[in-house]
N, C-alpha and C positions, 0 to 999 in steps of 0.2 A: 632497209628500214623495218622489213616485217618482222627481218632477224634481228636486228636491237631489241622490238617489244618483247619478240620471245626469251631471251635473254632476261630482259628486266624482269620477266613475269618471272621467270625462274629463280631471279635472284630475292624477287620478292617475297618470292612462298619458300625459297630456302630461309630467308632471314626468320620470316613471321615463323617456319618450324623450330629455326633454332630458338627460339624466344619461348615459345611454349613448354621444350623439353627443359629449355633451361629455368623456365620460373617453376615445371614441374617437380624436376630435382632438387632445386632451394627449397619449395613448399612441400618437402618429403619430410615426414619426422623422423626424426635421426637419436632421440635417446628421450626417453619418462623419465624425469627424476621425481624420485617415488620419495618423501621425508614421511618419517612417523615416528609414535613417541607411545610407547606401549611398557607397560610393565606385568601382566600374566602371561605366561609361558604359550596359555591356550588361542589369546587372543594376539599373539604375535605370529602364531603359525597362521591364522586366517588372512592376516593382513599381510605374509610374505604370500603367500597363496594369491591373494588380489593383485599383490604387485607382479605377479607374473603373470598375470589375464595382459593386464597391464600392455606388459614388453609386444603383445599383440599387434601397439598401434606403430610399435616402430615399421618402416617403409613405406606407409598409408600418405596418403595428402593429408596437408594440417586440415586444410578445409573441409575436411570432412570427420572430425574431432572433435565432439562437442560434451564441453565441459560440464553441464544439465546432463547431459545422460552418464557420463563418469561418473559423477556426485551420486544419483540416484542410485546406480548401481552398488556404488562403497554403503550407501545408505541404506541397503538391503539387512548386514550387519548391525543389528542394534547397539552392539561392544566398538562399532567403526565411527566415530565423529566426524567427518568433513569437514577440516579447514579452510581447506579452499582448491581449488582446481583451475590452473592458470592454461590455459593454450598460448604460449608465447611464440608468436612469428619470427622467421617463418619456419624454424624447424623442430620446438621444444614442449614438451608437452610439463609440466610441476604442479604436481598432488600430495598434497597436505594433510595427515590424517592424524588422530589422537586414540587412545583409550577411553571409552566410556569405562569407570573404573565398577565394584559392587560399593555400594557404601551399606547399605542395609538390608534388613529383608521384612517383608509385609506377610504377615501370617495369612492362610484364607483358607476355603475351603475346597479341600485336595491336596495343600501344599502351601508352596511360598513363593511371591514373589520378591524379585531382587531388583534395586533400583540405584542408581546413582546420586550422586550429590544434591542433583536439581531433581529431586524426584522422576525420573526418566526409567521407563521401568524396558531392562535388560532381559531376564527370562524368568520363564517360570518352573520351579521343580518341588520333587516332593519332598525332599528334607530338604533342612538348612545347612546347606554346607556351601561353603563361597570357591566361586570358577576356582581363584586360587591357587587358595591351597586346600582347600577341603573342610574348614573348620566352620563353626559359627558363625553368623555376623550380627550384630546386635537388630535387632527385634521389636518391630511396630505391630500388634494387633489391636482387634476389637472396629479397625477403621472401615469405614461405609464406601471408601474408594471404588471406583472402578477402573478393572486395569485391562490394559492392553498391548501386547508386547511391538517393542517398538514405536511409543509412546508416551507423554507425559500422562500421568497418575489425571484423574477426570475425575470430578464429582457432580454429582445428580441435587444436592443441596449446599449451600455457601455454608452453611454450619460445619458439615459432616466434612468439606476442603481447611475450614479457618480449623477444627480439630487437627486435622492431619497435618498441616502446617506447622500449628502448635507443639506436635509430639517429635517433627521430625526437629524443628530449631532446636527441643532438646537435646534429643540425637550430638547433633552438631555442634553445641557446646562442649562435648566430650571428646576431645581429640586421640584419648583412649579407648573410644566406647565400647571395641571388643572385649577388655577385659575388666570395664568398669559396671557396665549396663550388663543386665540380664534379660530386660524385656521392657517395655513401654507399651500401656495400655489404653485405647481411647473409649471411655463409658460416656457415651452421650446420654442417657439414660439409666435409671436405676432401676434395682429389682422391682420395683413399682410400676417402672412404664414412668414416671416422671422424668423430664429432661431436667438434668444436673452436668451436665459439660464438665465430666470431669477427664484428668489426665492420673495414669498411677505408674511411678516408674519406679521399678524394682532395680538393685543392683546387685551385684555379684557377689561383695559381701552378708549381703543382706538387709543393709537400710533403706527401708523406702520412702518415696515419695507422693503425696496427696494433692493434685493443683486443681483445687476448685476454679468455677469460670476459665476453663483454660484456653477459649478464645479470643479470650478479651486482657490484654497486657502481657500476649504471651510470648512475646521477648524478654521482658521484662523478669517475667514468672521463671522463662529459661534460665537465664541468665543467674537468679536468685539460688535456684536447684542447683546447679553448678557450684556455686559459691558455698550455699551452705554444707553440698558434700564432702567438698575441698578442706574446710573445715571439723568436719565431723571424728571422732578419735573415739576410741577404745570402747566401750560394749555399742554408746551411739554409731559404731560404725556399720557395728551388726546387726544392730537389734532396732535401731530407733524408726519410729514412723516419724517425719514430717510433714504438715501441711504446711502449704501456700496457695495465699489466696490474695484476695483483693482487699485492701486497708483504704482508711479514709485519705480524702483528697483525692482519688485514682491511682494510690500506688500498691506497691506490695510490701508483702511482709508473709513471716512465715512465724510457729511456734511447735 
């Protein structure tokens, strides 16, 4: 009898190890698949670089893999977006990642900052030359912004944000804007010290633009500036000023 219990004990704790080792070996990570979607040269070497941090967690317990500290980590890279970071049981780890791309640059003092589509500001340096390929990228100053890398664009007044706002929708009506725009200026004040909210965007050829109230309708305003340069031909291409402003009813118009 004594020798059956011992037996069964045995067979017990053999079972219960085999279960352990075996749910140990299931719960082992066995391969990261690393997806990303990048188009500068510079910011692909970073992200093959993190995919090989990466390859780290293969052999590790899933359970001890936590997808908050992945995230964070890739999130260190301002250029690195996080899609998403799956731990899939029990042995797979799928990491999501994009390009924060440059879309523009914000003039300031010392330099430029570069920022993305959503205003997301990427880095800071002292010319304007884009990750890229080295060239220009069309050009926001005169804005009250504050900026901080690795973070969205912040304003200390709702005027000095609905400006910045305003100048970048121009921005972005321009799906050419490297070679159409030359700079975009936000004067929230004039040489007086009087607040006049204005927007001045200069272009490449040399026609510019004048958008009074430029907080107030300024999609609209955008949208008008686009339209009317689309239009624009022969010395008005070069030479002409227009303004846009606020007309009766709430709308716009320009002359």
């Amino acid at each position: 009898m004594k020798h059956k219990k011992i037996a069964l004990g045995v067979s017990v704790s053999l079972f219960a190890a085999i279960l352990i080792i075996s749910a140990y070996i299931i719960c082992t990570v066995r391969s990261v698949d690393f997806k990303y979607d990048v188009a500068t040269a510079a910011t692909e070497e970073e992200v093959l670089a993190e995919r090989e941090k990466l390859n780290g967690y293969v052999g590790k317990n899933v359970f001890t893999v936590k997808a908050d500290k992945i995230a964070a980590s890739l999130s260190d890279n301002p250029y690195i977006k996080v899609v998403s970071v799956k731990v899939d049981f029990p042995a797979k780890v799928t990491v999501t990642v994009e390009e924060r791309g440059e879309k523009f640059a914000v003039k300031c003092e010392g330099g430029y900052y570069f920022l993305d589509e959503n205003e997301f500001v990427l880095d800071k340096r002292e010319g304007n030359a884009a990750r890229a390929d080295g060239l220009p990228l069309p050009c926001i100053s005169g804005s009250n912004a504050v900026f901080a890398l690795n973070s969205a664009a912040a304003f200390s007044d709702a005027v000095d944000g609905e400006l910045f706002a305003a100048a970048a929708a121009i921005l972005k009506k321009f799906p050419d804007a490297r070679n159409e725009l030359e700079e975009i200026t936000v004067s929230r004040y004039n040489d007086g010290g009087a607040e006049w909210r204005r927007i001045f965007v200069y272009t490449k050829e040399g026609a510019s633009f004048v958008i009074s109230e430029a907080d107030h309708l300024s999609e609209e305003k955008a949208e008008l500036v686009k339209k009317v340069f689309d239009e624009l031909s022969g010395t008005d291409r070069v030479m002409r000023t227009v303004e846009v402003f606020t007309a009766e009813n709430d709308t716009v118009d320009y002359e």
